[in-house]
Structure formats: structure tokens, C-alpha cells
C-alpha positions, 0 to 999 in steps of 0.5 A: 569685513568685520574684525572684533577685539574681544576682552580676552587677550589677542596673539594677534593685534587686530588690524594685523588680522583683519589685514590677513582676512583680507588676503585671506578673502582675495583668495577666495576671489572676494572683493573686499569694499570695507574693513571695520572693527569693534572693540567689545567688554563682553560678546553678545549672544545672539549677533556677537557683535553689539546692536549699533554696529549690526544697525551700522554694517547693514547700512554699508552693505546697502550702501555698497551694495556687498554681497557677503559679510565676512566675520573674523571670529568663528560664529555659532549656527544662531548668531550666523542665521541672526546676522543673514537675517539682518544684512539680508546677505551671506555671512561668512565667518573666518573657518568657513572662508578657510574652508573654502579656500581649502575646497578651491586648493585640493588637489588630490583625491585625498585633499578633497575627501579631506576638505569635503568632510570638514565642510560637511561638518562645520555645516551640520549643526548649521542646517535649516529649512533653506537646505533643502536642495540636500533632499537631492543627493538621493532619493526614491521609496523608502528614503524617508524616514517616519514623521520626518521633516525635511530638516531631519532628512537634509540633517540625515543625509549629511550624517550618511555621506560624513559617515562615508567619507570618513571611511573613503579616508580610512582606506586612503589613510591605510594606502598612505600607512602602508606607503610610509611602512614601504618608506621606513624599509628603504631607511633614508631620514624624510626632513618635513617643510612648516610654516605658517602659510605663505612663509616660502615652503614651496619655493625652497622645495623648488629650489632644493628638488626642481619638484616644480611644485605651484608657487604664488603669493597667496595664501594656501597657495599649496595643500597636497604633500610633495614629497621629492628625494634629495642628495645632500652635500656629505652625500646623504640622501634624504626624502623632503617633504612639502607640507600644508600652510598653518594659520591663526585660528586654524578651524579644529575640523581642518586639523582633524581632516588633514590628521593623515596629512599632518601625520607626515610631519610628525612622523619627520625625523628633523623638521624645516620650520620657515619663518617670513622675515618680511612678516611683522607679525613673525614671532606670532607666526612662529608661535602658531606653528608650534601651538599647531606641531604640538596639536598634531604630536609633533612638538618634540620633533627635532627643529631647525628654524629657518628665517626666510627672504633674508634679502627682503630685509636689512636687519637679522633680528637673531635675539629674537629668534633665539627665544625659541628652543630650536637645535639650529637657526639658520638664515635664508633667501629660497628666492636667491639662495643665500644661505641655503648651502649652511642649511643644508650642512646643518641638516646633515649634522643634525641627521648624523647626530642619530646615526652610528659608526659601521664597521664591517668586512666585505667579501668581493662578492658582496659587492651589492651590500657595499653597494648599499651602503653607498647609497643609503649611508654615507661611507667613511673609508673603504679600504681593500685588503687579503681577508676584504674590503673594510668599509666604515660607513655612518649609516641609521640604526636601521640600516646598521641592523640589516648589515649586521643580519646580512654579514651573519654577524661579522660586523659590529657597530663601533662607538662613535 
């Protein structure tokens, strides 16, 4: 592996980051032999890295007999072509490891048509004569255009079956529309799990919902979206939502792929952002996730940041925590628990803050409509009388709306 410190200023100190293409490459299931680094003043064009260290790392690859070079900078199509060419070996720069983790990862049908996509058109501007295996995808009279290289038609073929994932993705995109349309009817508030990846998403999802959703301690250890309701204690019931890992250097096709995805958070009404306290790089991470929140349209989401695996650390460092805009901190352990309880009561305040106070009264054969409010608000007071049932309830707006429909008027929002 080869990390580069560049003249312009870095987020992340360097052996932290070549410590993270480590796991990044165990990951991927890569033996990592070595780790070097070069500082540079000014990138070379052709290989990035300068002469001497091209002349150095082709040495240990002999030496170790390795059989890929991984790059912690992304390469253009010349300097990847450039370096095989020298090392004699595959080279693999920080997108392309990413995305095949992603490959390894999804799931779903959608994850894959997602990560195929991205792969797809990170490949693209780097086709040469050696792809030629892609003549395979098709074949038969009247494939081949006119004066055609193979190039052309490898470079053709890719065109096409881009063209045809992306509309594969917009009709799935339409289902995942018209599902979250059906959601948005049934008016309960969806809080979205963030973070940077490994930070502890999945396990808190598992530990609120019993969602049984995978957990390892690895890096994009889950990538398709769980989504699991959840009753909190004042009684509200809300979606949850297990998001995708973000990392440094995330590759822009990622984000572009995983837009319908990613969508999920944005659309949140309050975001859980988890932070991995064990992390010393976790005022990084911390801002990562807000460089990519924003990226998606999710910046100004309401956020509760959460400090996670409290029990692996001794020291809360709270003043630095508090340098972030966020509605809320609230420290945890999604292993042992601590905390989760306050996390919890913090959502359900924050949610309240958007809701209003519904007065309304019911006639006994409305029954069903109380019923309703039971389980998509929360009820306040319920008391029966000679003219009905007066039931106070903090519900959405949403739901105050259908209320109001519903009792032909009869009952009225009152201020809070």
C-alpha cells in the first residue's frame, strides 16, 4: 500500500489514513505485506508519485512477491496504466478498492444495480486494448459498427449497459418513491441512523429493533437500508432507519449511485449521527459526515449527535463535541446500553417540538378514529362525557389535518 501526502492541506493526517486502507483492503480480503509513503511539493503527471519511489515500490513488489499495488489517492486512467506497466502487477487506487468492497456488500437488487453502475463508470474512461473479454456481453451480425476497433465497441458496450442500469434504477427508484409516498400517509416521524462506517449503526439498530441486521467489525459491514418501527417510551411510534457507512474520500460515483438510497436520510425528520469515540481521528469523521449530509441535501436535517462506545473510553471529550451545531448530544454504549434510555427521551422531545396540541370530541361510535390517534399520536387526556369522549392528543400536522377532515370540522388545533 501507498499513501501520499500532497502540498495541500490533508483532513486526515496520513498514517491515520493509510491505517484505514489497511482495513479497507482486509476487507476486500487483501493481505496487506507493506505500507509506504511519500511526501510530495508537487504531483507528477504521468505515475503521481515521483521517480525514485516508482523505481522503490517495483523493487518490493519483486521482493515480496505482491500481487496488487494499492494507491491511497484516486488515479487518472494514465497514471493507473503507467504504474501496471512498471510494477508489472494490478493497481488499485482508494475509489476502485471501495468499490469493490460495495460489490462484495450488496445485497439487494437495488445495492447491486447501484454498485454495478458506479463500477461501470469509473471503468469507462479507463478502457484499453486489454478489455477486450467485454466483446463477450453480446454478439452476432450487426453489433459492430462501421471502421470499429475493438476499443470502440468494448468503449460502446459499456455506454449501453450503463444506459440500461440507469433506467433498471429509475423504475426501482419509482417503487422506492411510491413506498415512501404510502409511508408519508401513514403519518409516524422515520429517524435515520449516520455515521462515518464502522461507528456502531447496526448495532444500535439492533438493540433498539431486535432487527437483526449483519454486524462485524469491518468496514461497510452493512449497505442496503433496514428500515424497522419503533415504540418510544412517551408512546410514540416512529420508523428507524439503517443507513449506508460514509468514509473519507468517498468516490462521487458512489454518491451519485446510492442517491435513491441516500435519499432516505434526507427525507428523515431528525437524524441519529453516531460518532465512535474509540476513533482518534473522530472530529474528522464527525466532519466527513457533514461534508457528505450536506452533498445529499441533508445538512439542514434536524441532529442529535451520539458519542458511541462510552464504555471503551474514560474521558468524555464533551468540549469538543460541542463545536458542532447539533439540537442534542447524547452519549452511548449500543453494546451495553448506557445511555440509550436519555437518547431515546431526546428523540421523543425533539419530535414533539413539530407536533400540535389536538383537541377533539368524539362521539362513541367513533371509536375507530380514537383508536387512531392512539396509535399514530400520542394521547394526552381522554376523558368521557354527556356530548363524547374529549381526547387531547400531540399528534403531526399531518395527522391533525385528517382529524379535522375526518370530525367535519368539529375539532380545532389549540396552541401549545
Amino acid at each position: 500500500m501507498v499513501g501520499i501526502e500532497l502540498p495541500r492541506n490533508q483532513q486526515v493526517p496520513l498514517a491515520y489514513s493509510l491505517e484505514e486502507l489497511e482495513r479497507l483492503a482486509e476487507t476486500a480480503g487483501a493481505a496487506v505485506l507493506e505500507k509506504q509513503h511519500q511526501q510530495i511539493k508537487s504531483i507528477t503527471p504521468a505515475t503521481l508519485i515521483g521517480r525514485g519511489k516508482v523505481d522503490e515500490i517495483q523493487a518490493k513488489v519483486k521482493e515480496l512477491h505482491a500481487d496488487v499495488v494499492i494507491l491511497d489517492e484516486d488515479l487518472t486512467p494514465a497514471q493507473q496504466r503507467n504504474l501496471e506497466n512498471a510494477f508489472n502487477v494490478r493497481v488499485v487506487d482508494r475509489s476502485q478498492l471501495i468499490l469493490d468492497i460495495f460489490a462484495q456488500r450488496a445485497r439487494s437488487n437495488e445495492g447491486k444495480l447501484q454498485v454495478e453502475l458506479a463500477q461501470l463508470e469509473y471503468l469507462l474512461p479507463r478502457l484499453t486494448r486489454q478489455w477486450t473479454h467485454l466483446s463477450r456481453l453480446g454478439g452476432g451480425i450487426g453489433t459492430r459498427g462501421p471502421g470499429e476497433t475493438q476499443l470502440e465497441i468494448d468503449r460502446r458496450r459499456v455506454r449501453e449497459r450503463i444506459g440500461h442500469l440507469k433506467q433498471r434504477l429509475r423504475t426501482v427508484e419509482r417503487t422506492r418513491t411510491l413506498q415512501r409516498k404510502e409511508r408519508d400517509e401513514v403519518p409516524f416521524a422515520t429517524v435515520a441512523l449516520v455515521g462515518y462506517t464502522n461507528a456502531g449503526k447496526s448495532t444500535l439498530m439492533n438493540a433498539l429493533t431486535a432487527a437483526g441486521v449483519f454486524v462485524e467489525d469491518k468496514l461497510f459491514a452493512t449497505l442496503d437500508p433496514t428500515t424497522r418501527a419503533l415504540r418510544l417510551p412517551n408512546g410514540d411510534k416512529i420508523m428507524l432507519v439503517d443507513t449506508v457507512g460514509f468514509i473519507n474520500k468517498i468516490p462521487h460515483s458512489l454518491i451519485e449511485a446510492f442517491k435513491s438510497t441516500l435519499e432516505e436520510v434526507s427525507k428523515a425528520d431528525l437524524l441519529l449521527h453516531l460518532v465512535d469515540l474509540t476513533s482518534p481521528q473522530f472530529e474528522e469523521h464527525i466532519e466527513v459526515v457533514q461534508r457528505v449530509l450536506s452533498e445529499i441535501g441533508a445538512g439542514d436535517v434536524a441532529t442529535i449527535l451520539v458519542p458511541n462506545k462510552i464504555d471503551a473510553v474514560e474521558d468524555m471529550p464533551l468540549a469538543l463535541l460541542k463545536n458542532h451545531e447539533v439540537s442534542e448530544i447524547c452519549p452511548i454504549s449500543a453494546l451495553t446500553g448506557q445511555g440509550i434510555d436519555r437518547l431515546l427521551a431526546a428523540v421523543g422531545a425533539i419530535l414533539d417540538e413539530r407536533k400540535e396540541r389536538f383537541q377533539g370530541i368524539f362521539s362513541q361510535a367513533q371509536g375507530a378514529l380514537i383508536a387512531m390517534l392512539r396509535e399514530r399520536g400520542r394521547i394526552v387526556q381522554e376523558v368521557y362525557q354527556e356530548d363524547g369522549v374529549h381526547v387531547t392528543a400531540m399528534v403531526t400536522p399531518k395527522l391533525a389535518g385528517q382529524m379535522r377532515k375526518l370530525l367535519n370540522g368539529v375539532a380545532a388545533p389549540v396552541e401549545h
